[in-house]
NUNU-743506 format. One record per residue: residue in three letters; x, y, z of N, C-alpha, C in turn; chain; residue number from 1. Coordinates in steps of 0.001 Angstrom, whole numbers, plus 500000, padded with zeros to 6 digits. Layout:
PT resn n_east n_north   n_up ca_east ca_north  ca_up c_east c_north   c_up chain resi
PT  ALA      X       Y      Z       X        Y      Z      X       Y      Z     A  NUM
...
END
This chain:
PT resn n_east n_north   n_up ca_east ca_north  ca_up c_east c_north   c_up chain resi
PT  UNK 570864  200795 374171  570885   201503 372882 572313  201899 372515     A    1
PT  UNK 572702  201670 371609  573999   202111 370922 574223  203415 369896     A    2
PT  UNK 574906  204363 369666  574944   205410 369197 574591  205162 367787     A    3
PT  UNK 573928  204009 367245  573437   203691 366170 572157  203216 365933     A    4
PT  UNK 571344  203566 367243  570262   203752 367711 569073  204867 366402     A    5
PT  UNK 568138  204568 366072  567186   204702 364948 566417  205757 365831     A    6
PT  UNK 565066  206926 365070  564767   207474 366049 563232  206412 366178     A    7
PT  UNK 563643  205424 365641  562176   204042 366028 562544  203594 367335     A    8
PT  UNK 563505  203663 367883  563836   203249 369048 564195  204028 370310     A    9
PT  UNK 563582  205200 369935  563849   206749 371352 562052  205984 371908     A   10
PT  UNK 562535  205942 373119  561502   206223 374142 561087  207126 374775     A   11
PT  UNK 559698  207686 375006  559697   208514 376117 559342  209636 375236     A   12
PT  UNK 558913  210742 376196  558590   212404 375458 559260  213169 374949     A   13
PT  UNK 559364  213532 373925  560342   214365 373483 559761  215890 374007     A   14
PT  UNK 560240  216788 374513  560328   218107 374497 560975  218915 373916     A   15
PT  UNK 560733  219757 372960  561231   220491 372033 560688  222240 372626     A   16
PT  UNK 561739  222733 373417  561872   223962 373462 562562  225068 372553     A   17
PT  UNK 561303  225333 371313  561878   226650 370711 561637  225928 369276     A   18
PT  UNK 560626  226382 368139  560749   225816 366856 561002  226970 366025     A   19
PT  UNK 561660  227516 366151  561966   228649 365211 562458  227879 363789     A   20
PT  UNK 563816  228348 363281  564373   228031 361816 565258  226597 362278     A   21
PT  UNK 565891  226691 363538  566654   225283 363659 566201  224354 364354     A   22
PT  UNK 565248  224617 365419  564459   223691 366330 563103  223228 364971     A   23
PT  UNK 562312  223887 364422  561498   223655 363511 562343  222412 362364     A   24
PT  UNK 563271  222283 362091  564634   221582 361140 564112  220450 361834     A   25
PT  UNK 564676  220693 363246  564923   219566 363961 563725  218423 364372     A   26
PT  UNK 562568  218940 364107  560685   218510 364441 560837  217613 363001     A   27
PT  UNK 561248  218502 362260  560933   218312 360470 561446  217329 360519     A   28
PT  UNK 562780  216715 360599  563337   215405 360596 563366  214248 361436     A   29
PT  UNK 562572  214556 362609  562437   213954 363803 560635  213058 362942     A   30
PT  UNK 560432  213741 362698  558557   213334 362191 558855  212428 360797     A   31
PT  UNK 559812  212893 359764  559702   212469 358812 560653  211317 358744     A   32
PT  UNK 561516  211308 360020  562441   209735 360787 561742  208618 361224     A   33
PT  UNK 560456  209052 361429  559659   207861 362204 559343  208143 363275     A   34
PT  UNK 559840  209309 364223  558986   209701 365298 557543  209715 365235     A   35
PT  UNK 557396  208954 366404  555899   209501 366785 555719  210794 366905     A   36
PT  UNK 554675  211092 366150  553739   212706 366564 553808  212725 368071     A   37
PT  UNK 553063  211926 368448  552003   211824 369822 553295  211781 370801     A   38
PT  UNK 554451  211553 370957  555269   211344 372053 556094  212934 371912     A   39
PT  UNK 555756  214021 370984  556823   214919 370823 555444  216395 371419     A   40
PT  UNK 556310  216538 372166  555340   218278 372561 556433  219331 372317     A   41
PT  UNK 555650  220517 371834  556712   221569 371820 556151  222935 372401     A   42
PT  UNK 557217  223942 372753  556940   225488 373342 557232  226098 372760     A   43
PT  UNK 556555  227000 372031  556868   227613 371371 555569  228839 371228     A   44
PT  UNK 556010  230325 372144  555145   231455 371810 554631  231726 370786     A   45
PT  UNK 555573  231869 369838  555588   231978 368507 555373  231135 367184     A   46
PT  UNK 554505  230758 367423  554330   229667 366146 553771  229310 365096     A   47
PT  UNK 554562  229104 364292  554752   229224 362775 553780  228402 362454     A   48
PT  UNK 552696  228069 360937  551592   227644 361219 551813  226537 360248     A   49
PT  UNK 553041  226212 360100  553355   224837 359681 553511  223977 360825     A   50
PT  UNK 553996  224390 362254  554042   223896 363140 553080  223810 363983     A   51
PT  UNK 551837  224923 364155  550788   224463 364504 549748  223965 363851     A   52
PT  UNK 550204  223469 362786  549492   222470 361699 549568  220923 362746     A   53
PT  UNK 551134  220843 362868  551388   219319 363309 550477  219086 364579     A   54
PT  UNK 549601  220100 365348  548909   219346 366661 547872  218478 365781     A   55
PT  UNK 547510  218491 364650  546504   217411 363884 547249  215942 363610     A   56
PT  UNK 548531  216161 363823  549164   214591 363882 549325  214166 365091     A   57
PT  UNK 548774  215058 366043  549196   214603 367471 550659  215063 368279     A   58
PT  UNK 551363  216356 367830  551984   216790 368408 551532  217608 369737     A   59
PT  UNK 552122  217235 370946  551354   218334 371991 551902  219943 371990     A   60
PT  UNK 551340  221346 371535  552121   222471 371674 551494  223216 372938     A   61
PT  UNK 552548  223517 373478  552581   224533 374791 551971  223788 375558     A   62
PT  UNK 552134  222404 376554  551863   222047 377718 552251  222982 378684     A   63
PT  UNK 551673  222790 380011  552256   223059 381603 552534  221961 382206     A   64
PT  UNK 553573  222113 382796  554806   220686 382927 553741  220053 383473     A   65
PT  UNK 552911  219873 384437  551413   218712 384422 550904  218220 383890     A   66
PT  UNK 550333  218987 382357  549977   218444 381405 551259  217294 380742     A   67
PT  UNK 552371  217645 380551  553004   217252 379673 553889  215866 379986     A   68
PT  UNK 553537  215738 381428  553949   214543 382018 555374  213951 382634     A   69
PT  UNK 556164  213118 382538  557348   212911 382585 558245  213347 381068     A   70
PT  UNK 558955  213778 381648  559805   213805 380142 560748  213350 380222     A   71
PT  UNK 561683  212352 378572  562618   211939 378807 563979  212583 378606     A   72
PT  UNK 563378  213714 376741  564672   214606 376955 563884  215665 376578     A   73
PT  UNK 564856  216220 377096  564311   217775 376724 565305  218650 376079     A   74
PT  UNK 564854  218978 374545  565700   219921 373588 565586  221250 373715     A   75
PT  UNK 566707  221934 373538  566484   223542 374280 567071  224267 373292     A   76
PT  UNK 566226  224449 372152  566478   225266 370873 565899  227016 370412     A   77
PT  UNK 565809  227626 371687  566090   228406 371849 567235  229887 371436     A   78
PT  UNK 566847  231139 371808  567907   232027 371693 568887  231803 372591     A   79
PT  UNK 570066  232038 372421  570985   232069 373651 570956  233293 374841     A   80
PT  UNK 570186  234562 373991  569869   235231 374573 568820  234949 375213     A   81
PT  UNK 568528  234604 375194  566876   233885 376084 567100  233494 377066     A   82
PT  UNK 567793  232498 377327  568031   231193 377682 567850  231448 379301     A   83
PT  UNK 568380  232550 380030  568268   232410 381443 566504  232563 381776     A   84
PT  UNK 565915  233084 380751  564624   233266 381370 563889  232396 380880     A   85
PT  UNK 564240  231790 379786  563038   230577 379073 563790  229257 380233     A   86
PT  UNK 564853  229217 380289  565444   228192 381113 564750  227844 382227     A   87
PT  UNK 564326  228856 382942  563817   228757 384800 562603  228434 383883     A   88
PT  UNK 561726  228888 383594  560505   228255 383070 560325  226732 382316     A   89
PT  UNK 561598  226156 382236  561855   225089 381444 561899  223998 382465     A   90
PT  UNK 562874  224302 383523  563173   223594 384739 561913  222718 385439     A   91
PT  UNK 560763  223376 385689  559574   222310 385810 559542  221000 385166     A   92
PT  UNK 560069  220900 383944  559720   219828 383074 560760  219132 383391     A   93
PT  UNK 561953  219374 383962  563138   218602 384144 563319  217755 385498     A   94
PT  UNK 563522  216340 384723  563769   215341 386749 564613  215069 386423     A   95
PT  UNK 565285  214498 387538  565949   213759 388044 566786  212764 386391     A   96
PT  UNK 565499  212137 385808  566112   211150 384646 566175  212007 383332     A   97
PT  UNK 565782  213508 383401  565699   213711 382003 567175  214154 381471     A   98
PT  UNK 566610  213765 380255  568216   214666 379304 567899  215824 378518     A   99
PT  UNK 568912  216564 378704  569235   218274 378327 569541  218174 376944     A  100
PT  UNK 569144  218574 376208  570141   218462 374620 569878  219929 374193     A  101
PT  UNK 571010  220409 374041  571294   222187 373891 571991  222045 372694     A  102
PT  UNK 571187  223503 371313  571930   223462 370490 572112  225178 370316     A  103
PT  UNK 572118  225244 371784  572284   227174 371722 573775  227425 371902     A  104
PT  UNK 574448  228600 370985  575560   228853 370923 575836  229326 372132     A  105
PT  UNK 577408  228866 372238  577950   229738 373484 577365  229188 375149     A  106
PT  UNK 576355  228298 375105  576053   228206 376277 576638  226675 376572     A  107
PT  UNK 577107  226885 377898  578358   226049 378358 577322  224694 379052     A  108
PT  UNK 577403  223450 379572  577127   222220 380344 576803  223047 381808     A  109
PT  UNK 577962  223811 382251  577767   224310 383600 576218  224791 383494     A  110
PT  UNK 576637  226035 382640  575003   226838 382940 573796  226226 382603     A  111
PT  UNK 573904  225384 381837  572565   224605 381684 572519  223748 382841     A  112
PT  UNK 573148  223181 383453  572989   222628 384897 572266  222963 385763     A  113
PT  UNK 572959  224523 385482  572945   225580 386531 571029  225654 386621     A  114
PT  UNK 570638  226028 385415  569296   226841 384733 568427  225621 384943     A  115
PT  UNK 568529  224574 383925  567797   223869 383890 567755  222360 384633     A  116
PT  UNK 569113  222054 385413  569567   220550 385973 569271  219449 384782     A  117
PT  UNK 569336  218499 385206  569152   217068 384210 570407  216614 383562     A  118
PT  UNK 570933  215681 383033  571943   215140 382676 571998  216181 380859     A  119
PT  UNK 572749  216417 381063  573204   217457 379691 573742  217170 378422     A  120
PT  UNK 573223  217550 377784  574487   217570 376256 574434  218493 375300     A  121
PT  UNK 575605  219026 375480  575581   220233 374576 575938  220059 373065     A  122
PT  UNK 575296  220482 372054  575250   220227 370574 575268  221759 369487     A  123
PT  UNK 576247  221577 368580  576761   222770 367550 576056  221815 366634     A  124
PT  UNK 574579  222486 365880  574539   222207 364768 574972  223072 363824     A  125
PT  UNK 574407  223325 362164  574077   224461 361565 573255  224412 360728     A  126
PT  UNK 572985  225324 360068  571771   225553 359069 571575  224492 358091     A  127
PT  UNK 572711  224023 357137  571970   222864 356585 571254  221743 357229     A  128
PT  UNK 570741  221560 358235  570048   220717 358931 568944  220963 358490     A  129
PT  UNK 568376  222101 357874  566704   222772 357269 566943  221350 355993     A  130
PT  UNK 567772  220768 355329  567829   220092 354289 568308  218718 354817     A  131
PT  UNK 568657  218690 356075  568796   217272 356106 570235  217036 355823     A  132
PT  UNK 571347  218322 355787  572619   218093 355204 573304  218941 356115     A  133
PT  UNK 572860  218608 357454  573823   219295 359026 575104  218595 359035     A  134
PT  UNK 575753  219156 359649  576978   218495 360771 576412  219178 361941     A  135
PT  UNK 576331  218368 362992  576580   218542 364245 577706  218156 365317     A  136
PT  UNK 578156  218816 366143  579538   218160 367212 578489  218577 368407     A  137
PT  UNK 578942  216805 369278  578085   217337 370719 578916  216871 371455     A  138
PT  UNK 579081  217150 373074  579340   216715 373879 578969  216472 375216     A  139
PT  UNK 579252  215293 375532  578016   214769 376954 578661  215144 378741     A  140
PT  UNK 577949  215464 379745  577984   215894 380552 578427  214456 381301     A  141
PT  UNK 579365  214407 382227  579618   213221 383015 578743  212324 383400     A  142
PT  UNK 577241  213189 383910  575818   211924 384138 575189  211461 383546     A  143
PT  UNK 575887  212112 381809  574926   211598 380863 574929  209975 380484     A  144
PT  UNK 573749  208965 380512  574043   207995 380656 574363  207006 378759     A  145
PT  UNK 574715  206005 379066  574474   205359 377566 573718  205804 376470     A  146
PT  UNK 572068  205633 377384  570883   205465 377048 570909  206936 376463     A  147
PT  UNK 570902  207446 377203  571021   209086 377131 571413  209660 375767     A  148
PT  UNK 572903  208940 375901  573723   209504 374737 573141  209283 373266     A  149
PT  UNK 572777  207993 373322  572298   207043 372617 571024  208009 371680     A  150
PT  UNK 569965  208058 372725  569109   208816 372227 569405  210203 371663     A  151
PT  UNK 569864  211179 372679  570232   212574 372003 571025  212270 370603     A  152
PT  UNK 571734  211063 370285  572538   211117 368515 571380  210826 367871     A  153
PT  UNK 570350  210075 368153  569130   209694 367368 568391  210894 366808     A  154
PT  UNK 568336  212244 367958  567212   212967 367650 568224  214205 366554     A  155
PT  UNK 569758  214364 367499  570837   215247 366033 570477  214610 364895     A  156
PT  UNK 571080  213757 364685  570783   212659 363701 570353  213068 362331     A  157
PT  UNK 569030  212844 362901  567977   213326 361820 567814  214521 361109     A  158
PT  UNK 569023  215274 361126  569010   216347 360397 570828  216511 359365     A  159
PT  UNK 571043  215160 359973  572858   215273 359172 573475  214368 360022     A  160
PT  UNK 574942  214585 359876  575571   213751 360501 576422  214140 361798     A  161
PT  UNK 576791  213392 362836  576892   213635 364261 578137  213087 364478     A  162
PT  UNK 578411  213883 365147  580565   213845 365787 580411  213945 367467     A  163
PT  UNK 580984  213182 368102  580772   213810 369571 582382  213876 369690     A  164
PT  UNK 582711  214551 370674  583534   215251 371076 583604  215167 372970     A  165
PT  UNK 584894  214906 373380  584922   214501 375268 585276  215833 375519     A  166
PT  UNK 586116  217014 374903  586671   217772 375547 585505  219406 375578     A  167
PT  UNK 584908  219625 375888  583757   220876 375735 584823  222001 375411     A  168
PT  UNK 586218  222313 375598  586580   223584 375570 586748  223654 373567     A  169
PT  UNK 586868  222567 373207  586552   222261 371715 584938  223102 370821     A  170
PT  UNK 584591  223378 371790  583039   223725 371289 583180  225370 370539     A  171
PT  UNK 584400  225857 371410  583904   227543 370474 584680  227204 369216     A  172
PT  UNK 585723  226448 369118  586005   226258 367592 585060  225576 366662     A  173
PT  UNK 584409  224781 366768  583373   224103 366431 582435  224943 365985     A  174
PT  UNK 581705  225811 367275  581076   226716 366496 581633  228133 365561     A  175
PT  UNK 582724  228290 365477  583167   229045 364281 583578  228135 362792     A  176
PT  UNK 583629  227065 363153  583982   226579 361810 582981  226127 361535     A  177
PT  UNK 582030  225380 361619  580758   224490 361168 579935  225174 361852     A  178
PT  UNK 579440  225450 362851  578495   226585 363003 578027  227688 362521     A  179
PT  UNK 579149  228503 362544  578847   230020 361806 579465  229694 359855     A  180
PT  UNK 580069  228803 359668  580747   227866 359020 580021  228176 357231     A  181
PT  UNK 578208  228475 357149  577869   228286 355976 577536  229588 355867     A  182
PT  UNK 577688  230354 356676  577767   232041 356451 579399  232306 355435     A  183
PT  UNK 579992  231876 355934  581266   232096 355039 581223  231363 353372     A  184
PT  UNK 580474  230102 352798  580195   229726 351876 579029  230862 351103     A  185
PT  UNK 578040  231452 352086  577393   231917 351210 578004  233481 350974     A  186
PT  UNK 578984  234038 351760  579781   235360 351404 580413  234455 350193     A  187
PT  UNK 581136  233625 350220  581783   233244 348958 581207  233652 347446     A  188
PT  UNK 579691  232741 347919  578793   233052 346470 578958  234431 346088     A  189
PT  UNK 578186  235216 347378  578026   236326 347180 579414  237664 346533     A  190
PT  UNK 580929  237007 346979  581457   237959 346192 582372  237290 344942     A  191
PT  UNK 581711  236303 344736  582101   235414 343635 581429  235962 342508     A  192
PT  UNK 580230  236469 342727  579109   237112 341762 579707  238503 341778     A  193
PT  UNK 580250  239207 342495  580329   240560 342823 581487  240915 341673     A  194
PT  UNK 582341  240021 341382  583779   239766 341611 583266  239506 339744     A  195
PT  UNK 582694  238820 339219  582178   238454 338091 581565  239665 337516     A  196
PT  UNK 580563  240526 338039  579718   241964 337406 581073  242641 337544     A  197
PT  UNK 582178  242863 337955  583965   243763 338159 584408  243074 337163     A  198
PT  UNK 584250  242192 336667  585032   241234 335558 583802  241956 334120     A  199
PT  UNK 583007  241813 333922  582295   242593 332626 580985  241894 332719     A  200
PT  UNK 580627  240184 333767  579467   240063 333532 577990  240873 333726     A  201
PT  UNK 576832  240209 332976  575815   240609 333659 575404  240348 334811     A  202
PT  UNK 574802  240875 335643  574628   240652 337196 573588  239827 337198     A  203
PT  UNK 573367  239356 336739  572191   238032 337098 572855  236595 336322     A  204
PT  UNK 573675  236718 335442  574540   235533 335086 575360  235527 335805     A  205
PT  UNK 576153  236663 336382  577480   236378 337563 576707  235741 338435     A  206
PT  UNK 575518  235994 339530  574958   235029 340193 574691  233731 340167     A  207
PT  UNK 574101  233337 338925  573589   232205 338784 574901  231206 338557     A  208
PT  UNK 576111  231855 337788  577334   230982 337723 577778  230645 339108     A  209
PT  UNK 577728  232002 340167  578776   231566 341721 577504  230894 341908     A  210
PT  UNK 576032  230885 342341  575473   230124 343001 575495  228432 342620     A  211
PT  UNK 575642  228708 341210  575763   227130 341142 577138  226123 341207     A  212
PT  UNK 577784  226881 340876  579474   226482 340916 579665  226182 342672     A  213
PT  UNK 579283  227385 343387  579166   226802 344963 578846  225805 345234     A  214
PT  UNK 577339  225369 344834  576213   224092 345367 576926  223249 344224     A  215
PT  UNK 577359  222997 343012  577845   221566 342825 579181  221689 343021     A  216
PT  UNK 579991  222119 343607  581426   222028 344183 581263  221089 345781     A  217
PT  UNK 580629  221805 346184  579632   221067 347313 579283  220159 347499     A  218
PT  UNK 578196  219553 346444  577968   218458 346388 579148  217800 345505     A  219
PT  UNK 579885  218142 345107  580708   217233 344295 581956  216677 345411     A  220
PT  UNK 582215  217696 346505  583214   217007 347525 582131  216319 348492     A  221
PT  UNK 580993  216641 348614  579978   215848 349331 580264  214062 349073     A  222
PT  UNK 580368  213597 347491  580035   212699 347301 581649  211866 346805     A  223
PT  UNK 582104  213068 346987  583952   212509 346565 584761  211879 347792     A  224
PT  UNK 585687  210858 347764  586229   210411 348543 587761  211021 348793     A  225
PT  UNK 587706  211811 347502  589020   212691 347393 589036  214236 348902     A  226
PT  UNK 590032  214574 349181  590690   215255 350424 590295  216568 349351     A  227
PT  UNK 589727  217439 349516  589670   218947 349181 590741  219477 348383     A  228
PT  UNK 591895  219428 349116  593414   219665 348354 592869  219024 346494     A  229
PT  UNK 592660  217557 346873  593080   216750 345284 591968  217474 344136     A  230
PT  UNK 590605  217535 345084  589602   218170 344098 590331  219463 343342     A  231
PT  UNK 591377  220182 344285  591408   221826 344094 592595  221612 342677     A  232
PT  UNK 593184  220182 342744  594727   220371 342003 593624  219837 340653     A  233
PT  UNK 592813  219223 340576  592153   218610 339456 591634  219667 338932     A  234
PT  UNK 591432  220470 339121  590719   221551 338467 591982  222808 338161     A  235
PT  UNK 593444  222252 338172  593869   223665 338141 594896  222814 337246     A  236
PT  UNK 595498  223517 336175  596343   223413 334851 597295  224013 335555     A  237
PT  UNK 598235  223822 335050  599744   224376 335543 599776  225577 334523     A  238
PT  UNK 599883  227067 334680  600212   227958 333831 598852  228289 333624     A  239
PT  UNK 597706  227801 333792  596423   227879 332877 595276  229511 334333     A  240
PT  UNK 594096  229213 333991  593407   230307 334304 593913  229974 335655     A  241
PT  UNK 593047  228881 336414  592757   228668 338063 593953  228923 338038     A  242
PT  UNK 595015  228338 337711  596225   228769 338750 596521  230103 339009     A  243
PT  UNK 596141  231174 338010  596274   232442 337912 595348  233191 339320     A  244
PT  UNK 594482  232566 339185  593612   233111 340314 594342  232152 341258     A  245
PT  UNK 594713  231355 341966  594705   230735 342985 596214  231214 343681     A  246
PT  UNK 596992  232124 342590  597871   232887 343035 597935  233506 344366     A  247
PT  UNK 596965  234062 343677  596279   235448 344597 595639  234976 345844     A  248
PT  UNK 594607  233999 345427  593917   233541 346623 594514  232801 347728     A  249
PT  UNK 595909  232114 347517  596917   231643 348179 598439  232283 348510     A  250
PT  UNK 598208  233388 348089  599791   234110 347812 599346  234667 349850     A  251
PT  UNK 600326  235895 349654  600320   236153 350883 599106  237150 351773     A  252
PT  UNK 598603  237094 353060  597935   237592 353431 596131  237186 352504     A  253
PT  UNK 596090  236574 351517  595326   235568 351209 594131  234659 351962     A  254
PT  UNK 593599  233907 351218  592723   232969 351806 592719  232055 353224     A  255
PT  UNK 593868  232111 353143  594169   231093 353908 594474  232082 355630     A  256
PT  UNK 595133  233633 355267  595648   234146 356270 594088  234729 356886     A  257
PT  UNK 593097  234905 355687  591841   235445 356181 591211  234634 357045     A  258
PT  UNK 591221  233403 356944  590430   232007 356892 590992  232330 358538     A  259
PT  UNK 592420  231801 358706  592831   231573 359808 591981  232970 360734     A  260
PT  UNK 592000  234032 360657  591724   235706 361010 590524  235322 361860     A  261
PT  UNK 589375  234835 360483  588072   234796 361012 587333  233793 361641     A  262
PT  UNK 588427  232444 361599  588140   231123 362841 588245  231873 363798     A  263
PT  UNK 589734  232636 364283  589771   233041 365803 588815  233820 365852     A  264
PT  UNK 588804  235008 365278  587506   236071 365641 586357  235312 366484     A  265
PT  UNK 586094  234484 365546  584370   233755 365684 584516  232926 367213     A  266
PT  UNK 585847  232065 367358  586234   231230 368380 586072  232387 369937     A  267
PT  UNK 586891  233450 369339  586825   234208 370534 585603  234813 371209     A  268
PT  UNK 585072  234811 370228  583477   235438 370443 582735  234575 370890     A  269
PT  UNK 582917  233053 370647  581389   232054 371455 582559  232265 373008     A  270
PT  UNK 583803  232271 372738  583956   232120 374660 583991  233597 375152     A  271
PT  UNK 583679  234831 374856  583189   235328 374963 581655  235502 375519     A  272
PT  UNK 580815  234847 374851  579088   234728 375056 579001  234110 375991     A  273
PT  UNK 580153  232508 376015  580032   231647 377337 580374  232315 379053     A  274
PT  UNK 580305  233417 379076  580829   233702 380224 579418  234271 380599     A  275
END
C-alpha cells in the first residue's frame, strides 16, 4: 500500500477509541469514504445517539477485546487526560501487529508505547475535520511498517488533508499552530464583530459581516494558488482604508508580535502536558 492508499483498501478492524466531537469526525468520514460498517468497532461510554444509530449498519460498539477479535489499528481519540486509564484498558486489544494512531494532544510515541505497545503514530488533527476541511501532521514510530503507515494516512485522510513529519519534537508547534490554530480564526471573527458594534454598527450586522468575511477569505485562499501575502496586497490600495488599518495591525507590537507571543505560549504548553 502506498500513502495514496483509498480507505477501499484498509484491511482488517478498525478500532476507534473515543467518539466524542473529533473521533465521531473521524467515524463520519471513515463510513461516508467507503469503509465498511462491519470491520469498524468503537468504545465509547458515552454515546451520542447518532453513533449508536450506526450499530444498524453494522458498526460493533463497546466489544471486550474477545469479542472484538484481532485488530489491525487501533485509533485512540480520547481525552489526553484520560489516556493513562482508558490506555491500560485499551492494551488488551493491542498485539504484536497492531497500529496505534493517536490524535490526543501532548501525548508523546514513548507513552503510548509505554500504555498501550503496538507500532505507533502520533497525529495533530483539528476541528475542521467535523467538515471534511482538517489538516492533520503525523508522525510514525520506527516499527511502524509501510503497510502501517499506509493505512493510518487512509483513515486521517478522510477528514482533510495529511502531512507527515520524521522529527516528533515538531509536534508541539504543530499543535499550536493548526491544532489549537482555528480557535484563533474564530477570536478573529469574534473581535472583528466587537471591533465593528465600537465602530457604530449594529451588533447583529457587525457579526454577520466578520462571520462571513472570515469563511469567504478562507475559502477564497482555500481555492487560490496565490501565497497569503499576494491575497493581503490585492485587497489593500496604497493610501486607501485597508492600508489604514493594516498600519496598526502590522506596526509595532502588532499582529504579527501577538501571533509570534501566542505560537510559543501554546508550543510551550503541549511540551509541557507531554511530560
Amino acid at each position: 500500500m502506498s500513502n495514496n492508499s483509498t480507505l477501499q483498501d484498509v484491511t482488517g478492524t478498525i478500532l476507534l477509541a473515543g467518539a466524542g466531537k473529533m473521533g465521531g469526525a473521524m467515524l463520519t468520514g471513515w463510513l461516508a469514504g467507503g469503509l465498511d460498517p462491519r470491520r469498524v468497532a468503537v468504545i465509547e461510554p458515552h454515546l451520542a445517539p447518532e453513533i449508536g444509530a450506526l450499530a444498524e449498519k453494522g458498526v460493533v460498539l463497546n466489544p471486550d477485546a474477545k469479542a472484538a477479535g484481532s485488530i489491525e489499528t487501533l485509533v485512540v481519540a480520547v481525552k489526553p487526560q484520560s489516556f493513562r486509564e482508558a490506555g491500560a484498558a485499551l492494551k488488551p486489544f493491542v498485539s504484536a501487529t497492531t497500529s496505534v494512531v493517536s490524535i490526543m494532544a501532548g501525548t508523546t510515541i514513548a507513552a503510548l508505547q509505554e500504555v498501550c505497545g503496538g507500532a505507533v503514530v502520533r497525529a495533530m488533527p483539528n476541528t475542521p475535520a467535523a467538515i471534511g476541511r482538517g489538516i492533520t501532521v503525523a508522525v510514525a514510530a520506527s516499527n511502524v511498517s509501510a503497510k502501517q503507515r499506509a493505512v493510518a494516512d487512509a483513515l486521517l485522510r478522510a477528514t482533510g488533508s495529511v502531512e507527515w513529519v520524521a522529527d516528533e519534537g515538531l509536534m508541539d508547534a504543530v499543535t499550536a499552530v493548526s491544532g489549537s490554530g482555528p480557535a484563533y480564526v474564530f477570536l478573529l471573527a469574534e473581535e472583528l464583530a466587537r471591533a465593528g458594534v465600537e465602530a457604530g454598527l449594529p451588533e447583529q450586522l457587525a457579526t454577520k459581516l466578520a462571520r462571513e468575511t472570515v469563511a469567504g477569505s478562507g475559502e477564497l485562499l482555500h481555492r487560490s494558488d496565490l501565497p497569503s501575502s499576494k491575497l493581503r496586497e490585492n485587497v489593500t490600495s496604497p493610501g486607501g482604508t485597508t492600508a489604514a488599518a493594516l498600519t496598526v495591525l502590522m506596526g509595532e507590537r502588532g499582529l504579527r508580535d501577538l501571533m509570534i507571543r501566542a505560537i510559543a505560549a501554546a508550543t510551550k504548553r503541549s511540551k509541557e502536558l507531554a511530560k
